[in-house]
C-alpha positions as CSV (number, residue, x, y, z in Angstrom):
1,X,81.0,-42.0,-162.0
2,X,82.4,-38.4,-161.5
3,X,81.0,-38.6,-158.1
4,X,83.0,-41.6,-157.2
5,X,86.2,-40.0,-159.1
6,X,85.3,-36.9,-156.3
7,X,85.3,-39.2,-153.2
8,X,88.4,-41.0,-154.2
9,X,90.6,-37.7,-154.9
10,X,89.3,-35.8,-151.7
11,X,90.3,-39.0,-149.5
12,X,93.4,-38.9,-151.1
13,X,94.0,-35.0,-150.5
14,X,92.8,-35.6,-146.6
15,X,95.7,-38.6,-146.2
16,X,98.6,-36.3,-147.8
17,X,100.1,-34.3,-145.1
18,X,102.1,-31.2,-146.1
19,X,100.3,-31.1,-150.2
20,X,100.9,-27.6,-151.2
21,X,97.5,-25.5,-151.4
22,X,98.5,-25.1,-155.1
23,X,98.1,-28.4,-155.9
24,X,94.7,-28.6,-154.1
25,X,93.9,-25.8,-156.3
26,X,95.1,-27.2,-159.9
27,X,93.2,-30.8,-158.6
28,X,89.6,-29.2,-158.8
29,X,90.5,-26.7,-161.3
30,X,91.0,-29.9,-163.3
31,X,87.7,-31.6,-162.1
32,X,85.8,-28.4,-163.1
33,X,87.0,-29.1,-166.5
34,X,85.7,-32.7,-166.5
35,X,82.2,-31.6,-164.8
36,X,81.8,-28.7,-167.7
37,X,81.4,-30.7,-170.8
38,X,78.8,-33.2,-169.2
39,X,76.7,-29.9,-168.1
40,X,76.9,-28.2,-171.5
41,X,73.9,-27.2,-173.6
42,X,72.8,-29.2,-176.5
43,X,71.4,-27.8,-179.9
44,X,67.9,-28.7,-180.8
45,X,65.9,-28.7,-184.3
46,X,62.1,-28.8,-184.0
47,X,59.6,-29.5,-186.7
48,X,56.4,-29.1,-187.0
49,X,54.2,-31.1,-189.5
50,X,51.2,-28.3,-190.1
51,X,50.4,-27.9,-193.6
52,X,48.1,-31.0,-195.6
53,X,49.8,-31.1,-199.1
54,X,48.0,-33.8,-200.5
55,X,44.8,-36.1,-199.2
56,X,42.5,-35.1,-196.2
57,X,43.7,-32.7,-193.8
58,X,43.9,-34.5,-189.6
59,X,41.1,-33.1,-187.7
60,X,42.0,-30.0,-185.3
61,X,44.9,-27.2,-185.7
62,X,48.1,-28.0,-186.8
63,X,51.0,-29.0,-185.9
64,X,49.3,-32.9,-186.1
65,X,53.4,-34.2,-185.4
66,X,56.5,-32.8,-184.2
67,X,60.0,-34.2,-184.3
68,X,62.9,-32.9,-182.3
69,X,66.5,-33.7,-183.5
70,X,68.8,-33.3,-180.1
71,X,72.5,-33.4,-180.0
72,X,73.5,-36.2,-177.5
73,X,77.0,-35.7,-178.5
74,X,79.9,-38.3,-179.2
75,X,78.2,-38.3,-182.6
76,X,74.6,-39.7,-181.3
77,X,71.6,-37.3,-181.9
78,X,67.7,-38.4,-180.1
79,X,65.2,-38.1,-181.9
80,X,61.8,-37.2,-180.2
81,X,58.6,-37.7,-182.0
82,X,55.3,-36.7,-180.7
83,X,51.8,-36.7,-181.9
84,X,48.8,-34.7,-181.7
85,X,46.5,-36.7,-183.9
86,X,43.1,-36.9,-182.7
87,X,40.3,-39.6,-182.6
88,X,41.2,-42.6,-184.8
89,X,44.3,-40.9,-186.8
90,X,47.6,-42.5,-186.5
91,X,50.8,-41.9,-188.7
92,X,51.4,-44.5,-191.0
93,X,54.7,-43.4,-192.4
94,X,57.3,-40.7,-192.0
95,X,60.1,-39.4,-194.4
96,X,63.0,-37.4,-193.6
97,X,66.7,-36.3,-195.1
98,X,70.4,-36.8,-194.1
99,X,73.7,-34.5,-195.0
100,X,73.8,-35.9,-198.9
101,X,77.8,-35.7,-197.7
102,X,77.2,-38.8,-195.4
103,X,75.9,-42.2,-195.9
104,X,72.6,-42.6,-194.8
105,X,72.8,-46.8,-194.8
106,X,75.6,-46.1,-192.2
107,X,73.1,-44.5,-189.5
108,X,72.1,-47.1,-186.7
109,X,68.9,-46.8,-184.8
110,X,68.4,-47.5,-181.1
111,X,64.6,-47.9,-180.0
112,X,64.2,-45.6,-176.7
113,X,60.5,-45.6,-176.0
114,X,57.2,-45.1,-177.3
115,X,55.3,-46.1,-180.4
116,X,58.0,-48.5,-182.0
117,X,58.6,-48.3,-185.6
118,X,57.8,-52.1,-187.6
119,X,60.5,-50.9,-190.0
120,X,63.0,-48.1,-191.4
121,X,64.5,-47.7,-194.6
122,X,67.7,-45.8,-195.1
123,X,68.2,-45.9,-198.9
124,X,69.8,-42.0,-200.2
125,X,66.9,-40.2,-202.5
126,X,64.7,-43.1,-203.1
127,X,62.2,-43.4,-201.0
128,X,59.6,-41.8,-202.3
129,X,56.6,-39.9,-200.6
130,X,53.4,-40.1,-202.3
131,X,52.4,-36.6,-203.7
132,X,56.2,-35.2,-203.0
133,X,59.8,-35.9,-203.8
134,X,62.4,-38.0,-202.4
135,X,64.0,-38.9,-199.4
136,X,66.7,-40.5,-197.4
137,X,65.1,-42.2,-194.6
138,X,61.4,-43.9,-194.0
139,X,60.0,-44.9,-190.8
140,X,56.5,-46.9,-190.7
141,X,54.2,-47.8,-188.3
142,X,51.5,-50.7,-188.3
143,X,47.9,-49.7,-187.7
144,X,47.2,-47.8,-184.8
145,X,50.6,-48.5,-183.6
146,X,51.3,-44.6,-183.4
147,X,48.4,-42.4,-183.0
148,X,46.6,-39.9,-180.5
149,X,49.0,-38.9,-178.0
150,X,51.9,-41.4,-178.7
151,X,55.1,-40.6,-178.7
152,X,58.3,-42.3,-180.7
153,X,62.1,-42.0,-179.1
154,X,65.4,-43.2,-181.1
155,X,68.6,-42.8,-180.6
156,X,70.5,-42.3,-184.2
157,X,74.5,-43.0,-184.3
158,X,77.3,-45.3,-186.9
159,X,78.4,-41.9,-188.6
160,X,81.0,-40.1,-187.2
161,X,80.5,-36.2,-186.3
162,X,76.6,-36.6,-186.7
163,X,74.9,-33.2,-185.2
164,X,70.9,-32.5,-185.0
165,X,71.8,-30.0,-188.2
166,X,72.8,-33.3,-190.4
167,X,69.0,-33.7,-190.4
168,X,68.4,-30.6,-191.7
169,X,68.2,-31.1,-195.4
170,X,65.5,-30.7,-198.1
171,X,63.7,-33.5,-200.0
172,X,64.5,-34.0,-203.9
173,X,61.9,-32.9,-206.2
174,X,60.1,-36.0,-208.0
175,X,59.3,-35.9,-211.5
176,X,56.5,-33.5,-212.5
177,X,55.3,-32.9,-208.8
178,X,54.5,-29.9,-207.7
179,X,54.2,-29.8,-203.9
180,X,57.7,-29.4,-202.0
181,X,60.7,-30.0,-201.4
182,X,60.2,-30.4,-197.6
183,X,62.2,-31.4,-194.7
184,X,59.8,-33.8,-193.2
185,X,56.7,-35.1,-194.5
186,X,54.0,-38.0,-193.0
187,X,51.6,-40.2,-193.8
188,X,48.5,-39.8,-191.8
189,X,45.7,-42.4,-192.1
190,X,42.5,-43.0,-190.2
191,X,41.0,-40.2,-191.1
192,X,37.4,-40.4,-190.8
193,X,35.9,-37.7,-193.5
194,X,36.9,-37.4,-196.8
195,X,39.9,-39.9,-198.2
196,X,40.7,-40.9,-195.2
197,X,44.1,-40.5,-195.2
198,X,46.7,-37.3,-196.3
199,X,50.0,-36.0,-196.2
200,X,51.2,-33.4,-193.6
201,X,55.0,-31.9,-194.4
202,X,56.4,-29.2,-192.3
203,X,56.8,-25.8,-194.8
204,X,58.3,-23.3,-192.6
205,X,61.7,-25.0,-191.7
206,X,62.9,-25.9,-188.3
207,X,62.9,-24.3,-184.9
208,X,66.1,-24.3,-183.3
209,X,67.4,-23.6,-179.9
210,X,68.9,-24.4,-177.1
211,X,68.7,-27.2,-174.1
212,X,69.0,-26.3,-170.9
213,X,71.8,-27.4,-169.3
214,X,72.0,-30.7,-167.7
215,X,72.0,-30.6,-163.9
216,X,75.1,-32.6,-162.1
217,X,74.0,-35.7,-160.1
218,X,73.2,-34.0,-156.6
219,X,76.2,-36.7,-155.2
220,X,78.8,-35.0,-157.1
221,X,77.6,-31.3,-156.2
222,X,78.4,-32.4,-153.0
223,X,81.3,-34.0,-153.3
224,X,82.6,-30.8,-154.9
225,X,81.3,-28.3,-152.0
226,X,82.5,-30.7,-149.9
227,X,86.1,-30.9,-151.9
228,X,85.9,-26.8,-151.8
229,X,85.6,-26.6,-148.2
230,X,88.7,-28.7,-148.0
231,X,90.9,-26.5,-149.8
232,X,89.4,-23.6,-147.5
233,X,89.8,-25.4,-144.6
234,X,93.6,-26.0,-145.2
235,X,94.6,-22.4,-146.1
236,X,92.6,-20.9,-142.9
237,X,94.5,-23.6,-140.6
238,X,97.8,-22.2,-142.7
239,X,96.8,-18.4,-142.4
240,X,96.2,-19.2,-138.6
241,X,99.7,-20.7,-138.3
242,X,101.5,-17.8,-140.1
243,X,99.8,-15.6,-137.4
């Protein structure tokens, strides 16, 4: 799209005889200043599901799940789940928190890729996590629906100025248990020793960081050069005139 807006204006500029090289300047000062906020960074919260707070601990180190909350911006955020279950482990269910300032039944969910989730339940400090507290969101999977290696991708939206940070919130404690709060917790079943199934929560908070920058579609870079050389062009054919 920006690449097309390139062309256009360019062709334009080529057909004006006489347009003032100030006005070739201000046109892609202005495109700069479209191009920027599709390039800009995008803040990221990582957790990582490593500690077994109730049940059989997943075979192998920790983390056994991460989930990545990424700004998208005009209020979306992805959400990037990966596992690192092994053998015949999958997670069963997942519980999570909004901003207790925003209404949680208002979020819309957008399957991307990946293990897709039979249902989710948005309901504000009442879904409860076995062992734990409560939370504001609850994603389950079937049987062996998400397991070793699988990956989950949703697109979360419907509330207006929703950042990866409005994830960022603590369970409620439940009545006389003593594990938690957490941010995150899972359900993970298969588990051949033991139980045969546990809970994993992430205790040490999230990671956060930085994206990289997006890179610009290679047809609008070279629209742009291509718009650059233009302007140059013009004022050395003006220079060579004054001369």
């Amino acid at each position: 799209m920006i690449g097309i807006l390139f062309a256009n204006l360019i062709n334009r500029l080529k057909r004006k005889k006489g347009i003032a090289m100030k006005k070739l300047t201000n046109v892609f000062a202005l495109l700069f200043l479209i191009i920027l906020p599709g390039i800009s960074s995008a803040d990221t919260f990582i957790y990582e599901l490593n500690n077994t707070y109730t049940g059989t601990s997943p075979a192998g180190p920790g983390p056994w799940l991460e989930a990545t909350f990424t700004d998208l911006g005009s209020d979306q955020v992805q959400l990037s789940l990966q596992s690192f279950l092994t053998g015949s482990e999958f997670v069963g269910d997942l519980y999570f928190n909004l901003n207790p300032a925003l209404d949680v039944t208002a979020l819309s969910f957008a399957y991307g890729s990946g293990a897709q989730a039979s249902s989710i339940e948005q309901d504000a400090n009442d879904l409860k996590a076995p062992g734990d507290g409560n939370y504001d969101l609850k994603f389950s999977w079937g049987a062996n629906d998400f397991a070793v290696g699988d990956v989950s991708n949703y697109t979360i939206s419907g509330i207006s100025g929703l950042v990866a940070s409005s994830f960022n919130f603590l369970g409620v404690p439940g009545s006389g248990e003593t594990n938690g709060p957490f941010y995150m917790v899972a359900h993970i079943q298969g588990i051949v020793e033991g139980a045969g199934s546990g809970h994993i929560a992430d205790v040490d908070g999230p990671k956060t960081g930085v994206q990289p920058p997006a890179v610009p579609e290679p047809a609008t870079l070279l629209l742009l050069g291509s718009g650059l050389i233009t302007v140059a062009g013009i004022g050395r054919r003006r220079l060579f005139k004054k001369s």
